[in-house]
Each structure stands twice: as C-alpha cells, then as structure tokens.
Steps between C-alpha positions, in 0.01 A plus 500: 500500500717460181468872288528511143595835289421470147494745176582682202714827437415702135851639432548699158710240329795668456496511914540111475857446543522773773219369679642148529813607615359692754286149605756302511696687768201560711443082436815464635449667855174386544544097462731624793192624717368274772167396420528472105430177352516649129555831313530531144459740240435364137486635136178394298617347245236594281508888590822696516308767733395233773667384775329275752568453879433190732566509885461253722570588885449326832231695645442870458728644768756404325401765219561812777855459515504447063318816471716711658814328396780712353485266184167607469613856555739461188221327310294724503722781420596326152164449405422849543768563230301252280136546253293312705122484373332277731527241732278276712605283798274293674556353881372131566452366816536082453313285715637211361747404242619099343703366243364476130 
C-alpha cells in the first residue's frame, strides 16, 4: 500500500536559508532510495518560518532503510544546529489514488 509523509517545519526565519540547504542534500540521497516515489521539501511562500514536506513511498518498508539512512543521519544533525519551533508530520496510508 502506497505511504504518504506530509508536513510542516516552524524554523525561526533567519534558519531559512540553512534549513533548505540542509533539504536539499538530504533530497538528493533520498530520490536515490528504493521505494521513493517523491520527496520534497518546500518553502511557504507566504511564511518565511514554514517549510512543508510531502513523501510519497511504495509501501512502508521501504521507510526502514530511509530512517536509518546516513543522509538522514546528517539531516538530522543540521537541524539540530537550527531554531526549530514546531513541526507536524502526518503518515497516510492510500488505498487508492487517480489522476485529477
């Protein structure tokens, strides 16, 4: 069953430049993974302190080997360097999916 990721970051905005650097590196490994359909980080463009996430992945065993990826290692190590004030991610399980 197709899994979707999807959410924000809060990120002091000053953090914003930092924090997209950091993404697009750990973008760059992970459209490598097997499994990934899609993996994107994105600025609001609204709010300079959000930053929004969308996954999409084959099924969930795929996201084992993503978690404890050294990408995600190095991730997660830059955004402890970062304000961070929040964030909320949210995993879908799709049942179904067609073209709009």
């Amino acid at each position: 069953m197709t899994v979707v990721i999807a959410g924000t970051f809060q990120i002091e905005p000053e953090d914003r430049d930092a924090f997209l650097t950091a993404a697009k590196a750990m973008m760059a490994e992970t459209h490598k993974e097997e499994g990934c359909q899609a993996y994107n980080f994105a600025p609001d463009i609204n709010d300079p302190g959000v930053i929004h996430l969308f996954e999409k992945w084959d099924n969930e065993a795929a996201l084992g080997p993503h978690m404890k990826a050294d990408h995600m290692r190095t991730f997660g190590r830059a955004l402890k360097e970062l304000k961070i004030t929040g964030r909320s991610i949210t995993m879908y399980e799709v049942a179904s999916e067609k073209n709009m």
